[in-house]
C-alpha positions as CSV (number, residue, x, y, z in Angstrom):
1,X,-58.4,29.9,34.2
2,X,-57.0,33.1,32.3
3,X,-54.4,35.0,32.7
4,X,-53.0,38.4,31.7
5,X,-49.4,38.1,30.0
6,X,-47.1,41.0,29.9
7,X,-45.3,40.0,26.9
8,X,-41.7,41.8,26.1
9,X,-41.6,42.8,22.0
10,X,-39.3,40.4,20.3
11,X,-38.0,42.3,16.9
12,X,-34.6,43.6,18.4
13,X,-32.6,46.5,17.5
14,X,-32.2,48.2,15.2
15,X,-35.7,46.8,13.4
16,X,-37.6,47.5,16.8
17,X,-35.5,51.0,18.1
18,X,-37.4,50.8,21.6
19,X,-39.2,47.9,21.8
20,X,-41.8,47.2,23.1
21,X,-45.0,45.1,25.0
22,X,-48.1,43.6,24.3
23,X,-50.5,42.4,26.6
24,X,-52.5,39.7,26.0
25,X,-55.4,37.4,28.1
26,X,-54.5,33.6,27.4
27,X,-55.5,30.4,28.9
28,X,-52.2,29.0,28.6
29,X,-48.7,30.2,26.8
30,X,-49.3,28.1,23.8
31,X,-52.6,30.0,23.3
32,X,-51.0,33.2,24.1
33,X,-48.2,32.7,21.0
34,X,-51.1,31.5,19.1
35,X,-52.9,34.9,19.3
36,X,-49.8,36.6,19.0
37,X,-48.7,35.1,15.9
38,X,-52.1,35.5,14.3
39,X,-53.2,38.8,15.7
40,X,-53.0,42.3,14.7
41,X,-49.5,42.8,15.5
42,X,-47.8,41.7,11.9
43,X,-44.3,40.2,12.4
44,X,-41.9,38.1,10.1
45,X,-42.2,34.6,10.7
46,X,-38.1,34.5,11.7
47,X,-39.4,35.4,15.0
48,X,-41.6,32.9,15.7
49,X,-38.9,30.7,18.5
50,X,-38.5,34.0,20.0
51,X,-42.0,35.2,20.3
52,X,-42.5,31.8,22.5
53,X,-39.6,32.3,24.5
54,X,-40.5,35.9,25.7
55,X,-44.2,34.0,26.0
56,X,-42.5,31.9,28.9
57,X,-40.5,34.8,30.4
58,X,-43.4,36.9,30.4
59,X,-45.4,38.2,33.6
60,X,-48.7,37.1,34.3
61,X,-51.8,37.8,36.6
62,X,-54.7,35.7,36.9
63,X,-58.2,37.0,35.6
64,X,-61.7,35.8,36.1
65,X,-62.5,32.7,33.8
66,X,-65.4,34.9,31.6
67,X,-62.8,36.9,30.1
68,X,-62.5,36.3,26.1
69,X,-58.6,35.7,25.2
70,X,-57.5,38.2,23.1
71,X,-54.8,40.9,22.6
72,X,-55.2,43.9,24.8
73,X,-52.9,46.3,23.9
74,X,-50.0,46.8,22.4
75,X,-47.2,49.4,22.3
76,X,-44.5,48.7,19.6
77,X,-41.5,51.0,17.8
């Protein structure tokens, strides 16, 4: 099973002025901070508790099984 995660941005003020989110399809939320970390959104690694933290607090939506995980979008400042 996959779902979609609604992920809050985790660089805070003043770094990250707005925020942000970035969705991503994940079978789990270990996968989900997996592709996160790696993915095309570049972060410092000081982040990386707090990445899987807004992981867990995130929304998510279950999607059909024959969707490939991977980030969706992403809308960052």
């Amino acid at each position: 099973m996959k779902y979609l995660y609604i992920v809050d941005y985790w660089v805070p003020f003043p770094s990250s002025e707005y925020g942000g989110v970035i969705s991503v399809i994940a079978s789990n939320d270990t996968q989900c901070h997996d592709i996160l970390r790696d993915g095309e959104v570049s972060y410092d690694h000081v982040y990386d508790n707090k990445i899987m933290e807004n992981v867990v607090k995130a929304q998510r939506f279950v999607l059909d099984q024959n969707e490939e995980s991977r980030i969706v979008s992403s809308f960052v400042t």
